[in-house]
N, C-alpha and C positions, 0 to 999 in steps of 0.2 A: 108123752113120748118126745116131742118138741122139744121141752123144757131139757130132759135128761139127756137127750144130746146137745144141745147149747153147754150145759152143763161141763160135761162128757171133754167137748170144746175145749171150754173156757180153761178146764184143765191139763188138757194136754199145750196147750198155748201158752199158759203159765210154767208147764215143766220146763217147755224150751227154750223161756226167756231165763230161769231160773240156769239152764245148766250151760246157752250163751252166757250165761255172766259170769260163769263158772269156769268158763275156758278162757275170758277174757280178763278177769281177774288173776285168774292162774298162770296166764303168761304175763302180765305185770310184777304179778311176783317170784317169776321163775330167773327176773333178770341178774339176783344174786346169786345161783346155783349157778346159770349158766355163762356168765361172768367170769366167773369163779373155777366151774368145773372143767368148761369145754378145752382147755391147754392143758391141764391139769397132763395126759399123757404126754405134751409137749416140753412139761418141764425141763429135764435134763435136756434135750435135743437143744431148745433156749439157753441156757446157762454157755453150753458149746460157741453156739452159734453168735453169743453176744459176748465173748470170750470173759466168765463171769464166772462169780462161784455159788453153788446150791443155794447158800445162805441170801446172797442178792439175788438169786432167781423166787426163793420164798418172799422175799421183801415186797416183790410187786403183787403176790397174794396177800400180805398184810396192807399195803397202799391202797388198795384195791377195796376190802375190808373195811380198813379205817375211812373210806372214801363212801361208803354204804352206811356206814354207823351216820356220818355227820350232815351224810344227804338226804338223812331223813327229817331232818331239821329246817336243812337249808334247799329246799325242792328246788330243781335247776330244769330241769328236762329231758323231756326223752332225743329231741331235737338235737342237744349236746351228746346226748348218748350215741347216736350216729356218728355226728362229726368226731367224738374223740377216738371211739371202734376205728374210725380210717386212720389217724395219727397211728394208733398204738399199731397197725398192722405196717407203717412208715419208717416204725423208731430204727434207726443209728446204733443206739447203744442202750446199755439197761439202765442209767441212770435214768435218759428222756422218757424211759418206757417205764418206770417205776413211779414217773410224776403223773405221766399220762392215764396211769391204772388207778390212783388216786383220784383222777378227777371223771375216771372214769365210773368209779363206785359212787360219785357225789352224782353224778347223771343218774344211774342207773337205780341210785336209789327211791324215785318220786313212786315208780313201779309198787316197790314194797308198800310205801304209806298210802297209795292211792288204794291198793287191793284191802287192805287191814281195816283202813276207816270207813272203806264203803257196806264192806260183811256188818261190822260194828252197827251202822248208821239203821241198815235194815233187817237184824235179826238181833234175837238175845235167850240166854238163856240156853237149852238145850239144841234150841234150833241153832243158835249161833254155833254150837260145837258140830252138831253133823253138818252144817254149811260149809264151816270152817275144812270138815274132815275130807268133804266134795272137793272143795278147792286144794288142799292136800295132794289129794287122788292124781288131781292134772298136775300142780307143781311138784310132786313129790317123782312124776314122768322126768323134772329136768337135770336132778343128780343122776338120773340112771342112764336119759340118752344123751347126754353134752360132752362124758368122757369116752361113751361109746363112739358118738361121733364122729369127736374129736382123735378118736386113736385111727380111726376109717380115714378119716382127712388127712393123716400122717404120712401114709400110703399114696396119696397123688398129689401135697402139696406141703410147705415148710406149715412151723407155729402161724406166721402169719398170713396165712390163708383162713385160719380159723377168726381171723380179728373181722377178717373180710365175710364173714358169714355170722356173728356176731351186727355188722351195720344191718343186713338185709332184716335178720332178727326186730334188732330196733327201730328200723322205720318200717315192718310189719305191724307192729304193738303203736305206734304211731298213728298209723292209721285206723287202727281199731278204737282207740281212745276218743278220736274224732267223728267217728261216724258211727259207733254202739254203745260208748257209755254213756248214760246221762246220769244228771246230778242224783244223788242220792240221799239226799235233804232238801225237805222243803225250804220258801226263799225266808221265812222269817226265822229258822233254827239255823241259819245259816252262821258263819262268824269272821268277820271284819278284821283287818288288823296283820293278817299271815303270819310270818314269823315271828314278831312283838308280842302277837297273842299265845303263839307256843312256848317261847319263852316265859313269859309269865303264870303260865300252868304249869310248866315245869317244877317250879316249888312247891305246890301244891302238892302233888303228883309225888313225887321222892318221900314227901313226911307223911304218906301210909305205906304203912309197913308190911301189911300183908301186900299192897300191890308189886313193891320190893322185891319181896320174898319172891312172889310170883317171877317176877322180870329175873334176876339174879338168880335162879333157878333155870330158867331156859336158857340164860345167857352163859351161863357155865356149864352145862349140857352144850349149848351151840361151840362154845370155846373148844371143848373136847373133841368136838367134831373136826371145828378147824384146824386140830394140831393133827387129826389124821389127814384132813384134804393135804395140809401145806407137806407131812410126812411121808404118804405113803405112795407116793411117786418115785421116791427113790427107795425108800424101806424095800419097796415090793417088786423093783426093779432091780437098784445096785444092790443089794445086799441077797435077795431073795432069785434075781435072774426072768423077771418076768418080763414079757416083751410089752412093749406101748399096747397092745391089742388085747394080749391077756390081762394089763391090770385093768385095762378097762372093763373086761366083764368081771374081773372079781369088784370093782367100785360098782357096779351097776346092778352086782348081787345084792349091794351093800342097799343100795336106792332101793330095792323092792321091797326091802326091809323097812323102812321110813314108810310107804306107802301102807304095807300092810300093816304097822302099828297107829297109824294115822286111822285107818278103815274100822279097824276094829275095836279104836278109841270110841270113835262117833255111833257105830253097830253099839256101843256097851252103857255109852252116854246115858240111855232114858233106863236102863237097870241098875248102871253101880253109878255113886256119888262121884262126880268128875273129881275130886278131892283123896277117890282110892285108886281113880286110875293113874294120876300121879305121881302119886305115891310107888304103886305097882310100876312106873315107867323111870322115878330115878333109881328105884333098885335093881332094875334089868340094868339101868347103865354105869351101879357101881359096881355091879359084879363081872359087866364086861371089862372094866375099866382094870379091877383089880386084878381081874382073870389074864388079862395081857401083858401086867407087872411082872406076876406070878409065870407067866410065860417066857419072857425073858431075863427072869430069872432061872430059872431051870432049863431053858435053852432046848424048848419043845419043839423047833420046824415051824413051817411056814404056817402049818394049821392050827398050829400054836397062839399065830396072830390071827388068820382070818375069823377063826371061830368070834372070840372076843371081840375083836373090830365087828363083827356085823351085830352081836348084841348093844354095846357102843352107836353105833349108826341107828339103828333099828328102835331104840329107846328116844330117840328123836320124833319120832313119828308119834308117838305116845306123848312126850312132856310136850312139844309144842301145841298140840291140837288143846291138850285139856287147858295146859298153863294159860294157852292165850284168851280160853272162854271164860276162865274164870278171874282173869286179873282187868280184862277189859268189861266184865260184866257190868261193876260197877261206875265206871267213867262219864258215862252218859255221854255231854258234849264236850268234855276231855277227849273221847276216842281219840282224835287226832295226835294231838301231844303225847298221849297213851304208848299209842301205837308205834309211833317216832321212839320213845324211851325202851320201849320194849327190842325195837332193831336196834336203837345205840346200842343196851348192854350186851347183845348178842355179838353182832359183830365189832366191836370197842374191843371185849373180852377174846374172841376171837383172831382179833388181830395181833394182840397180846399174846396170844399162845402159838402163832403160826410159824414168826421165825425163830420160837425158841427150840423146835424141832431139828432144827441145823446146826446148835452151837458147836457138836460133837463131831461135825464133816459130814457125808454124803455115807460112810460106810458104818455107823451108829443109828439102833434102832429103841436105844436108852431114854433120849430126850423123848420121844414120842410118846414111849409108853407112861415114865412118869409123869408127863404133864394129862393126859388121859385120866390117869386115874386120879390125879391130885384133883382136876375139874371136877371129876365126878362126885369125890370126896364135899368137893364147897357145893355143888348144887343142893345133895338130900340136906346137908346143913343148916343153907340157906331157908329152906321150905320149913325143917325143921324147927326152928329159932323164930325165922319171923312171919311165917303162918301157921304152921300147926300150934308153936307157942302162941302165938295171938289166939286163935282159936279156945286154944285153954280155958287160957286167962279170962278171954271175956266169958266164957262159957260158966265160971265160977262166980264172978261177978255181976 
């Protein structure tokens, strides 16, 4: 009787510490969504306000971006993530403010690799993907409430109130890194060297082909995503007449979607081959992709785009959960570098897609749609060619 509740105990004590790390994990790696998302209704109001055009107001979401892809490399801190959050709520002009968001995504990115290599470090295999799908659950919370938020904030303060709530953010997560996470490798698997040593598995790392595939797959799924985050601020405002308040809850419709394809990845994990939910997750997002072509082209209304946009969004939740269990499965004590490569191509490719959404002006919702679909197009490619062809091939061999 003893025994079975000691048990009993020991188990529920383990849930807690299990879904503590879940939530503290989950906002380390929420700091790219909500970086990212929480102005997102502020755009146009910004562009105004910093007397500036759509295209440099997207530019500080590609800075930003490009600032998360390299700062998973170059780990700086959460500490600078603070202090630059106050500059960027300071900036003068968009110029200072586009440098600033660039160095703000190289801060904000330790968040990413810190949450990636620790899941990595203590789980694998099926368990890593429903862990993976837990921490989902909470980060998949920060695209849904950062624009909501942020359009609430809109309502009793400028854009830069939102920078100002973004510090409190990052010296919350500050804190928590200090006084609940511990290491998550013992002291002899540990590895020496920091940066010198990621670089140098870098090479390594790139010349397989199925982990490639894998990364280049999420990363053009993640690209797609970011040509709707950097687009549909204005898509679904100037052209469409949505207020900051409304498109936040169409973006936060969009968020539930991610979560629920994330939940029901991890729910499907121990029955279907993570290799079919993938598969099942880049064809939801080429036919959102295509579906929204096809939309304006024939010039269907606003539901025209929402529907497609959320299959788009919602296919995110799906490639990322599985792509990441199965391309870091292998890594061992790569994780780290793994993980770093896996946010370059994401946000790198991402960044890449973000200000091409504007070339057209503020009143074109063309750029958006083709570069969507063309992402979605190279991702199942990508999987295509150099994993499932790998797969073949050695399967014959």
């Amino acid at each position: 009787m003893y025994e079975t509740s000691e048990l009993s105990n020991d188990k529920e004590e383990s849930r807690s510490k299990r879904l503590m790390l879940a939530v503290i994990l989950g906002l380390l790696s929420a700091f790219g969504p909500l970086s990212l998302d929480m102005y997102l209704p502020a755009l146009p109001n910004l562009a105004d306000d910093l007397q500036t055009s759509a295209s440099y107001a997207q530019l500080s979401l590609t800075a930003c971006m490009v600032g998360l892809a390299l700062g998973q490399i170059f780990v700086v801190g959460l500490i600078l993530y603070c202090l630059i959050s106050v500059a960027c709520m300071a900036s003068p002009n968009v110029e200072l403010f586009i440098i600033l968001r660039f160095i703000q995504g190289l801060a904000g990115a330790v968040g990413i690799v810190i949450s990636r290599a620790v899941v990595r470090d203590l789980y694998s295999g099926t368990q890593l993907t429903k862990f993976f799908a837990t921490l989902s659950l909470i980060n998949g919370a920060a695209p849904i409430l950062a624009p909501v938020f942020g359009g609430q904030l809109l309502a009793i303060t400028s854009w830069r109130g939102v920078f100002f709530v973004l510090t409190l953010i990052g010296f919350l997560s500050l804190l928590l890194v200090i006084f609940s996470l511990q290491e998550s490798l013992p002291a002899e698997k540990r590895l020496n060297g920091g940066v010198f040593v990621s670089f140098s598995r870098f090479g390594k790392i790139v010349k397989d082909r199925k982990f490639m595939g894998y990364a280049l797959s999420q990363g053009f799924v993640g690209a797609a995503m970011f040509a709707y985050i950097s687009g549909s601020p204005f898509v679904l405002q100037n052209i469409y007449g949505l207020s900051p308040q409304m498109f936040s809850v169409c973006f936060a419709m969009n968020g539930i979607g991610i979560i629920l394809g994330s939940q029901l990845t991890g729910k499907l994990s121990e029955r279907i081959h993570e290799g079919t939910l993938l598969l099942g997750g880049l064809m939801i997002a080429l036919v959102g992709g295509v579906t929204l072509l096809l939309s304006e082209i024939f010039h269907l209304g606003i539901w025209g785009v929402l529907i497609p946009l959320f299959l788009v969004v919602s296919a995110v939740g799906v490639v990322n959960t599985s792509t990441f269990s199965m391309a870091m499965a292998s890594q061992g004590e790569n994780a780290g570098s793994a993980s770093a490569l896996i946010g370059l191509m994401t946000f790198l490719l991402g960044g890449m897609a973000a200000p091409l959404v504007g070339i057209a002006g503020e009143s074109s919702s063309w750029p958006m749609a083709y570069i969507i679909a063309s992402a979605e197009i190279l991702a199942l490619l990508s999987y295509l060619f150099l994993v499932k062809g790998r797969i073949v091939k050695e399967s014959k061999g």
